[in-house]
C-alpha positions in Angstrom: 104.1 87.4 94.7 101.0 89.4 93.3 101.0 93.0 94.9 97.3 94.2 96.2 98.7 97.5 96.8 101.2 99.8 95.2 101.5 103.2 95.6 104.0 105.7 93.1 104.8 109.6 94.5 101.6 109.2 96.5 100.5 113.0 97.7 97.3 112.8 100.0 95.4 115.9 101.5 92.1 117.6 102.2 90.9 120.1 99.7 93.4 122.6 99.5 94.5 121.9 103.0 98.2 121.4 103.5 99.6 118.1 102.1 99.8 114.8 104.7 101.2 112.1 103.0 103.9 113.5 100.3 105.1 111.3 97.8 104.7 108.3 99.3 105.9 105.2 97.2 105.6 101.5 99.1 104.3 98.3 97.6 102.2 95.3 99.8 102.2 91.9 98.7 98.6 89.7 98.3 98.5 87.8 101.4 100.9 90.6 104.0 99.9 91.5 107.4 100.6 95.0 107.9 100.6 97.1 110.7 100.6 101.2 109.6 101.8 103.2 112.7 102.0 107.0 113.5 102.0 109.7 115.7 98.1 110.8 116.1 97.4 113.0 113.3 100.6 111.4 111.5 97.9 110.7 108.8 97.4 107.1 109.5 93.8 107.3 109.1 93.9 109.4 105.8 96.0 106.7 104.2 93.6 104.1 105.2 90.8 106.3 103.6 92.6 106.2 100.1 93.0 102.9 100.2 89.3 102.2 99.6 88.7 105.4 97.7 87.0 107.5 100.5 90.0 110.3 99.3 91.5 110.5 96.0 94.9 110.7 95.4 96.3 114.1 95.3 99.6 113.7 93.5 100.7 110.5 91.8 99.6 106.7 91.7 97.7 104.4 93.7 96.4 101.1 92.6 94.6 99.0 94.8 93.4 95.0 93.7 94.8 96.1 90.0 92.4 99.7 90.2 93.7 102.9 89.8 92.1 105.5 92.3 93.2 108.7 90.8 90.6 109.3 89.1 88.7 106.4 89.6 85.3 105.8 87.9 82.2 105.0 90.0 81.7 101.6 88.6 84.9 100.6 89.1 85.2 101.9 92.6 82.2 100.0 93.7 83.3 96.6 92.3 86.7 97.3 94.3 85.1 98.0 97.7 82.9 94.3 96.8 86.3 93.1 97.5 87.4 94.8 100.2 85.8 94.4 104.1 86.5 97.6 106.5 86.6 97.7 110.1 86.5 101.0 112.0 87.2 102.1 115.3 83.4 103.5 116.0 81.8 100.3 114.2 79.9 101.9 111.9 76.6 99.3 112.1 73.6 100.5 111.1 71.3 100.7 114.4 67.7 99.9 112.7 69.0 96.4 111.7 69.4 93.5 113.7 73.2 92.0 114.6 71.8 89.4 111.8 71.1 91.7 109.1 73.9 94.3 109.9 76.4 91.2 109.2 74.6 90.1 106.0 75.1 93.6 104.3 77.8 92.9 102.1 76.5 89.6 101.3 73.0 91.4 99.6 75.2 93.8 98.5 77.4 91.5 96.5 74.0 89.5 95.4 74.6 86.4 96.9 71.3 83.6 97.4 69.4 83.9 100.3 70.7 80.4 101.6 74.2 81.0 101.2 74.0 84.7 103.1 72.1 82.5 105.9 74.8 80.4 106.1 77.7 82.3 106.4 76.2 84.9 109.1 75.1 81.5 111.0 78.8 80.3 110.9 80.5 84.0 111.3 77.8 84.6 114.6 79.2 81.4 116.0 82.8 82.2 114.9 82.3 85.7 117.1 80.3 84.0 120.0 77.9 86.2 119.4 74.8 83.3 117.9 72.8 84.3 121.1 72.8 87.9 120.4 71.7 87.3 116.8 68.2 89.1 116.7 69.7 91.9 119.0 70.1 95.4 117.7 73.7 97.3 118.1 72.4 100.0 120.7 71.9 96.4 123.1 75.5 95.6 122.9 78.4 96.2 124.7 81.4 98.2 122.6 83.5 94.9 122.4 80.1 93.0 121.3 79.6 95.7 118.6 83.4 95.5 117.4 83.0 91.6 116.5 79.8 92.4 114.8 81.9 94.3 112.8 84.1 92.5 112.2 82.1 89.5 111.2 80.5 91.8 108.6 84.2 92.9 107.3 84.3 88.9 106.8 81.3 87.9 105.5 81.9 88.0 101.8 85.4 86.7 101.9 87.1 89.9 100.9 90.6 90.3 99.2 91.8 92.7 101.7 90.9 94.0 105.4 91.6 97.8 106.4 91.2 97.5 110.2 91.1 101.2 111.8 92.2 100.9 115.3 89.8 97.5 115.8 90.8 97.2 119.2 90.9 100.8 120.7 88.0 101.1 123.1 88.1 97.5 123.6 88.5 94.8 126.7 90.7 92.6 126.7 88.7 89.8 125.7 87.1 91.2 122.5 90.7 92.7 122.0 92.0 89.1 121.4 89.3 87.5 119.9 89.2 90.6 117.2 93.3 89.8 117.0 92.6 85.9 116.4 90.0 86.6 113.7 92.2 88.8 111.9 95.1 86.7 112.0 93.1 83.5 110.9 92.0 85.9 108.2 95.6 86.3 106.8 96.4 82.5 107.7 93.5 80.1 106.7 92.4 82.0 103.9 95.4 84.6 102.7 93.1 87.8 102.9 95.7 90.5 103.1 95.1 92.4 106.2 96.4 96.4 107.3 95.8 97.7 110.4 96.3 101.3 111.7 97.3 100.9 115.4 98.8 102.8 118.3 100.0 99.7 119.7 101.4 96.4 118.1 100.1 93.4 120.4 103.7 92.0 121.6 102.7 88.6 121.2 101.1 88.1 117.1 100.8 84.6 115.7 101.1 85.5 111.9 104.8 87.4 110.5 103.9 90.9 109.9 105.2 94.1 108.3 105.6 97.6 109.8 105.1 100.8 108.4 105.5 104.3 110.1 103.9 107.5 108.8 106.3 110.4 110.4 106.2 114.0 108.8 104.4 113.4 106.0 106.4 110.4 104.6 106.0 106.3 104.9 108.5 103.8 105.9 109.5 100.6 106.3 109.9 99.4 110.4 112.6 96.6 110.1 
């Protein structure tokens, strides 16, 4: 099986700040469901952030859909992130565009026709129940509303690989689920490799997963 990720002697850290991953080295096979645990401030966040080049390695290698990110190259960083759909805890949606528009982002930024972005936010609007609140903006939604918007967008152009931080923190119970079905039929219908950095694994998950803990710096495997 391919591996998506795979990280050598990983070192990850702020500036000159002291060092909060050290020398991590853990591979992830195309198509895994992870779930990356910690202590807050364990680092869990900082790993996600290297993972789609937000921080550069330190120390050692990280490669990421077959791209190196020490010393990545700003071409080749963008065409990884076209790959690569993001979901964070404080949604990140861009207030001045509609729920519409806000999903289609990726799509205009990958180029695709005008038809074809039409059709997928129609079928990812549905997919989120959300069709009714199409030409709302995110201010007019409710947290768990703005989360699926979200994560629709993470979807919308079919990515490789989903880096989920804390999707379901601040949510209800209801848009907790439906962001936990969307993920999993993600991993399962179309064998997007998914990571997660949670607090909390849901007891009851419908897709075989793999745990990691960040503890003192260093990554392991949860068996």
């Amino acid at each position: 099986m391919d591996k998506v990720i795979i990280a050598n002697n990983l070192s990850l850290s702020y500036s000159n700040d002291e060092t909060i991953i050290n020398k991590a080295s853990f591979s992830i096979n195309s198509g895994s469901f992870i779930f990356i645990t910690g202590a807050s401030g364990s680092g869990k966040s900082t790993l996600l952030k290297s993972l789609y080049g937000a921080l550069k390695p330190k120390e050692g290698s990280l490669i990421v859909g077959g791209v190196e990110l020490r010393g990545v190259s700003g071409s080749k960083l963008n065409f990884l992130r076209k790959h690569i759909g993001i979901v964070f805890q404080d949604y990140k949606l861009v207030k001045e565009w509609t729920i519409e528009k806000n999903i289609m982002l990726p799509l205009i930024i990958n180029g695709y026709e005008k038809s074809i972005t039409q059709n997928q936010v129609e079928s990812l609007l549905k997919h989120v129940r959300l069709k009714h609140q199409a030409g709302k903006y995110p201010m007019e939604l409710s947290g768990g509303e703005q989360q699926r918007v979200a994560m629709a967008r993470a979807l919308s152009h079919n990515p490789i690989l989903i880096l989920a931080d804390e999707p379901t923190g601040n949510l209800d119970d209801y848009s907790s689920q439906l962001i936990w079905n969307l993920l999993e039929g993600a991993n399962t219908q179309l064998k997007t490799t998914v990571i997660v950095v949670t607090h909390h694994i849901p007891e009851a998950m419908g897709v075989a997963y793999k745990h990691f803990h960040i503890e003192f710096g260093s990554i392991h495997e949860v068996n």
